[in-house]
C-alpha positions, 0 to 999 in steps of 0.5 A, spaced: 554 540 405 556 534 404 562 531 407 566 529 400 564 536 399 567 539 405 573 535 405 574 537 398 574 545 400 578 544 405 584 541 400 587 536 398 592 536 404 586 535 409 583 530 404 589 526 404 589 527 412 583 523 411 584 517 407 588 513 404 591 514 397 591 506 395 585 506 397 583 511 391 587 507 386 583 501 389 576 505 387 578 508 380 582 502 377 580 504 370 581 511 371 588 509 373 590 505 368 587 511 363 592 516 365 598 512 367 597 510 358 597 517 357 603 520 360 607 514 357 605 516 350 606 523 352 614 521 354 615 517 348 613 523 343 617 527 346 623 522 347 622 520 340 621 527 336 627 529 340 631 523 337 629 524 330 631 531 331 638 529 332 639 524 328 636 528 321 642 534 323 647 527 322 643 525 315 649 526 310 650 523 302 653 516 302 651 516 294 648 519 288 646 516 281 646 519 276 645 518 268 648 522 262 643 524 256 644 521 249 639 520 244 637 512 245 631 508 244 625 507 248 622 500 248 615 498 252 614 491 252 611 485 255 616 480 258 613 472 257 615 465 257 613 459 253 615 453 250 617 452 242 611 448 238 611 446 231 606 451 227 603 445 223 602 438 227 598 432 224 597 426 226 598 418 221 592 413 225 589 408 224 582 407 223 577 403 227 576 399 221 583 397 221 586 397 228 587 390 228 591 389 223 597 387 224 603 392 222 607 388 216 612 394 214 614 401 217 618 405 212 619 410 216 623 413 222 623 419 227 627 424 224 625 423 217 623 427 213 616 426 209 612 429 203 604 428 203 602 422 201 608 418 202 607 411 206 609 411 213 606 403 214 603 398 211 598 393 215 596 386 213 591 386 207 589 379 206 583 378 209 580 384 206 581 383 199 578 376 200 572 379 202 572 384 197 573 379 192 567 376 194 563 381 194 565 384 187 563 377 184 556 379 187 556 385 186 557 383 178 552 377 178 547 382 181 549 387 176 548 382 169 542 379 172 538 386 173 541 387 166 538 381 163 532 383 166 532 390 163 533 387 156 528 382 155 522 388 159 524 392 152 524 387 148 518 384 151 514 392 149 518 392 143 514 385 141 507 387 144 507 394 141 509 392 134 503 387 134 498 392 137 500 397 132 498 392 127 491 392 129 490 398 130 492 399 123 488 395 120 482 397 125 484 404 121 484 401 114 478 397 116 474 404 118 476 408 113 475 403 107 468 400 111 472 393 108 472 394 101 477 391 097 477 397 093 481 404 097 481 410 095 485 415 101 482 421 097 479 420 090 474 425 086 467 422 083 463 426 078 459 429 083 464 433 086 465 429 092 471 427 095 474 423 101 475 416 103 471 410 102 467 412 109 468 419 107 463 418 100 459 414 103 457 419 108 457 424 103 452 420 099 448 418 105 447 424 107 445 427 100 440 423 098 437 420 106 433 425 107 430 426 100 429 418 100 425 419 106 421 424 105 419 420 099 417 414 103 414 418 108 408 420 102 408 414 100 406 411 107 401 416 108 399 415 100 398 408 101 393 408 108 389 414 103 388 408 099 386 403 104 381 408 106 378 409 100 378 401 099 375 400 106 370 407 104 368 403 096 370 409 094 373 408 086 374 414 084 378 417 090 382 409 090 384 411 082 386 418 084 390 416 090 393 410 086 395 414 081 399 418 086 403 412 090 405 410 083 407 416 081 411 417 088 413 410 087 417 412 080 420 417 085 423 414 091 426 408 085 429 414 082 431 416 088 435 411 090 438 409 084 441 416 084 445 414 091 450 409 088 458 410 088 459 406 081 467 407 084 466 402 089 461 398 086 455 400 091 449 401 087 443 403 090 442 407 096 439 401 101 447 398 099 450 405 101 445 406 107 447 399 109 455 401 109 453 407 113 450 403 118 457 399 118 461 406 120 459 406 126 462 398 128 468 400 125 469 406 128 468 401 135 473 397 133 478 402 132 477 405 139 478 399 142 484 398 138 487 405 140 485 402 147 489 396 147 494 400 144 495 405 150 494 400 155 500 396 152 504 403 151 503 405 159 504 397 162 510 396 157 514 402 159 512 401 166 515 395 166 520 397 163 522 403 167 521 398 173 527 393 170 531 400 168 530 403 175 533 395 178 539 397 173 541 402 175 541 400 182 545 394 181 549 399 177 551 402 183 557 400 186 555 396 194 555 399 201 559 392 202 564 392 196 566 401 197 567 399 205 571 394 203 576 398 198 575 404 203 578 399 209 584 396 203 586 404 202 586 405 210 590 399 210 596 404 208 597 409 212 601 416 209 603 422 211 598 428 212 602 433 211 610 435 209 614 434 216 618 431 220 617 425 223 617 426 231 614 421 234 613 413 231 608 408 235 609 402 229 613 395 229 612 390 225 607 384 228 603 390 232 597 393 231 595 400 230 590 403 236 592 410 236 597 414 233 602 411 229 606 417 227 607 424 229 608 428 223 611 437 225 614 442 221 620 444 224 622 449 220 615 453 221 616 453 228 611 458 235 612 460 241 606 458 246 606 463 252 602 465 257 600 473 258 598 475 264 591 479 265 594 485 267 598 485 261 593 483 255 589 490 254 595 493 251 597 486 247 594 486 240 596 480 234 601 483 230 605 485 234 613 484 234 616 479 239 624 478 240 625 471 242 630 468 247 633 461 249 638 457 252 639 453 246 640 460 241 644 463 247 646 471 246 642 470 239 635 475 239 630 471 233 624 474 231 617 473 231 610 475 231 604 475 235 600 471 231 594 469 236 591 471 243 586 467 246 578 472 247 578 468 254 582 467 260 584 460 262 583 457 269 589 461 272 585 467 269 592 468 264 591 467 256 595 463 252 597 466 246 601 464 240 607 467 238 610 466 230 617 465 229 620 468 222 625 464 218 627 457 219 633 455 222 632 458 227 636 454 233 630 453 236 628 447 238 620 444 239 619 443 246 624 447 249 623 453 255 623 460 251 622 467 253 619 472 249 619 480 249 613 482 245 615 490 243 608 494 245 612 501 242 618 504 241 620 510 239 628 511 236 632 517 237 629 521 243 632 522 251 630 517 257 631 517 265 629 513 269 623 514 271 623 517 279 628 522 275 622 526 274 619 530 279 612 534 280 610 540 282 603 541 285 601 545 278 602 539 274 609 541 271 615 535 271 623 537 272 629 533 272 635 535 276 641 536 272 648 536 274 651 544 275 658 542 278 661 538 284 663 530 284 660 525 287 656 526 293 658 534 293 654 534 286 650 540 285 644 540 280 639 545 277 632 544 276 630 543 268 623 543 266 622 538 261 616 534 258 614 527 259 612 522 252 613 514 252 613 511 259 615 503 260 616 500 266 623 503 267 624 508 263 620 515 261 622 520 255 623 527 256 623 533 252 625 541 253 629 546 249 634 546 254 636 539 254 643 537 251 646 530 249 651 528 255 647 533 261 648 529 267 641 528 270 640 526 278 638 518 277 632 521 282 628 527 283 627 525 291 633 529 295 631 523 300 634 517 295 641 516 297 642 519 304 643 514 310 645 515 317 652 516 319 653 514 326 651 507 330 645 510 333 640 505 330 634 509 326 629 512 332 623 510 327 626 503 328 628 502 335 621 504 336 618 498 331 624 493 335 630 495 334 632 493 327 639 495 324 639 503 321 641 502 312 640 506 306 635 509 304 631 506 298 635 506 292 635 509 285 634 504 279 639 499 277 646 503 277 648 507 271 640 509 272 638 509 264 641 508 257 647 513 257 650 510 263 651 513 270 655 516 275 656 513 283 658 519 287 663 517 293 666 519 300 662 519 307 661 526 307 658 533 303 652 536 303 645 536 300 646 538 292 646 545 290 643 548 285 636 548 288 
């Protein structure tokens, strides 16, 4: 047995007779520290409980809201602020092109009321409208000199198509005629043939060519048969074959005297066949006619369209003279809009470098608000607004939320406009203005405030409704009731046995209204440093609803009957 164990057996007392108790605390320091925290937290909960103990027993009433119940409104809204703007706004400036001209009339001053179109201020135009004069004179050169052009190009078509006509026309008469003095467009001889000079002359060609030729065709062979039979002294043979090309001689001269247009003076088939050799010269001298014609027809329009394209080119007004009469017009600076003149940057002999006016409809006016982003779920445009301002004291002017931004700003608000309706409103541009924008509302139903509802664990709600007693010796009953519309004061509640003029108890929680009676500061207090004992957390503003209210008084009484 170890000597630790042996001392320990024979008890403390022999232990403690052995060794030093500071010697023990030296060796378990942090045990020490451990069981001295210990025992002081022990000592303190049972100092405390006992204290609070006894402060609750001296807990009495000081006060006790209430509110009556009478048939109200009930209003869910969403409180903002902003600044009055106009709903229309536009701007009179000066374009670039005029900037430096100098002012040389204003016609108009802040405050004024203007129409659409009327002029606020003139510049000076001197410059502009010599250089416009210049340019409209060129313009008018270049538009008569395009036109000379054009006409003499029609004229100039007019004059080589009329000549060419004329040849083609003669080459027509030349082909169809053969150039025979004699014409017939369309005759009928004794044959029975018809048709121009050309025409006849083909016909008869044709009528007796191939006859003629088979006779000449004989004849030929008939005249190398008698050359043989000359060559061979062949008399007989020579006669007969003599007799024959005599013979076909008679024919062939037949023939040809046969072939004659005695209506145009041709005799004969070698003077018909010599006009038939000729139709074919006529007829290229014909196309060549045509040709010429054509070519001049395509030249001549050419020519043509292009002095007519230059026409109406110069028939354009130019980019110079429309600049300049675009910078004259700017010259005269009108209003934009029907308005009032809220803002005026124009003197006489200045220059115009930015805005020269501004122009707001003072009597279509907005409220500009900012809504929080906790708020804007339940906001919609729509909605009515009431609004309020220094400028328009006790008077309530409505409006219309009109616009709400899709994204939040910076700040992760969003802006939004209000509408206000009507004109002459007391608003004034400019000016701090609150607004009530009314999510719901509902007439003609019982509100209290909303710790006046209670809850049991099963979900049903009550309210505590007066049975007797005055101020803080007031007793209640327990009325269950059915919660609708909520804000953030205010809830609607319903029930069978609920009366316009029950007195309600402004909160369920029998802890509101109670403090400490003595000068003994709260033990919870006193713990957390010692600051001074007060009221317990107060129920709603004083009155608790709409329906009024009642404070109860004096220093004493006991907790509420009826319970």
């Amino acid at each position: 047995m170890s000597e630790q164990e042996n001392t320990v057996r024979r008890g403390p007392l022999g232990w403690l007779g052995r060794h030093n108790p500071l010697h023990w605390v030296k060796r378990h320091k942090k045990l020490t520290i451990f069981l001295v925290i210990v025992l002081l937290i022990i000592a303190f909960v049972v100092n405390f409980l006992g204290r609070t103990a006894a402060a609750s027993a001296a807990l009495t009433y000081q006060f006790v809201r209430t509110t009556t119940l009478q048939k109200t409104s009930l209003t869910d809204s969403v409180s903002v602020n902003g600044t009055v703007a106009s709903g229309s706004t536009a701007s009179v400036t000066a374009s670039d092109s005029v900037k430096t001209y100098k002012v040389t009339a204003v016609n108009v001053a802040v405050g004024d009321t203007v129409h659409k179109g009327d002029v606020i201020a003139t510049l000076d135009t001197s410059k502009v409208e010599e250089q416009l004069a210049t340019a409209q004179q060129n313009y008018s050169d270049s538009l008569e000199e395009a036109q000379t052009s054009y006409d003499q190009s029609v004229e100039d078509q007019t004059t080589n198509l009329a000549q060419l006509q004329e040849d083609l026309d003669k080459a027509q008469q030349d082909y169809d005629t053969l150039g025979l003095t004699d014409y017939y467009s369309s005759m009928e001889n004794s044959a029975g043939a018809t048709g121009t000079n050309r025409e006849l002359v083909e016909y008869y060609y044709g009528l007796y060519a191939e006859e003629i030729a088979g006779l000449e065709n004989t004849i030929a062979n008939l005249q190398v048969q008698l050359t043989q039979a000359q060559n061979d002294g062949n008399a007989d043979r020579q006669q007969d074959v003599q007799g024959q090309l005599t013979d076909y001689q008679n024919k062939l001269n037949i023939a040809k005297g046969q072939c004659s247009i005695p209506e145009l003076g041709l005799q004969g088939f070698d003077t018909i066949s010599q006009y038939y050799n000729q139709i074919e010269q006529y007829r290229e001298a014909l196309d060549k006619a045509q040709q010429a014609y054509d070519n001049a027809v395509t030249s001549n329009s050419r020519a043509v369209d292009n002095a007519e394209t230059k026409l109406e080119q110069a028939s354009r007004t130019s980019d110079t003279v429309t600049d300049l009469e675009s910078t004259l017009e700017d010259c005269t600076l009108t209003a934009t809009m029907d308005g009032t003149i809220t803002e005026l940057n124009a003197t006489v002999g200045s220059v115009c470098s930015g805005t020269v006016a501004t122009i707001q409809d003072v009597n279509n006016l907005t409220v500009e608000v900012t809504i929080p982003a906790s708020s804007v779920g339940k906001l919609s445009t729509g909605m009515q607004c009431n609004i309020t301002s220094d400028a328009t004291g006790d008077t309530v002017v409505p409006g219309t939320l009109t616009r709400i931004d899709p994204v939040a700003n910076e700040e992760g608000n969003f802006g939004a406009t209000v509408t206000v309706s009507g004109s002459d409103t007391g608003l004034l541009i400019g000016i701090s203005a609150q607004v009530e924008i009314i999510v719901n509302e509902k007439d003609n139903v019982f509100t209290v405030p909303r710790d006046a509802v209670g809850t049991h664990e099963d979900g049903s709600t009550y309210v505590l409704r007066k049975t007797g007693g005055e101020g803080v010796n007031m007793t209640f009953e327990e009325v269950t009731v059915t919660t609708g519309d909520t804000n953030d004061y205010y809830v609607e509640i319903s029930g069978d046995d609920l009366t316009e003029g029950d007195v309600i108890r402004s909160s369920a929680d029998l802890t509101q209204g109670i403090e400490t009676t003595d000068n003994t500061a709260d033990p919870m207090q006193e713990l957390m440093g010692g600051a001074q004992g007060g009221a317990a957390p107060a129920a709603p503003a004083e009155g608790g609803g709409p329906g009024g209210g009642n404070m109860g008084g004096g220093p004493d009484g006991g907790a509420p009957g009826g319970m």
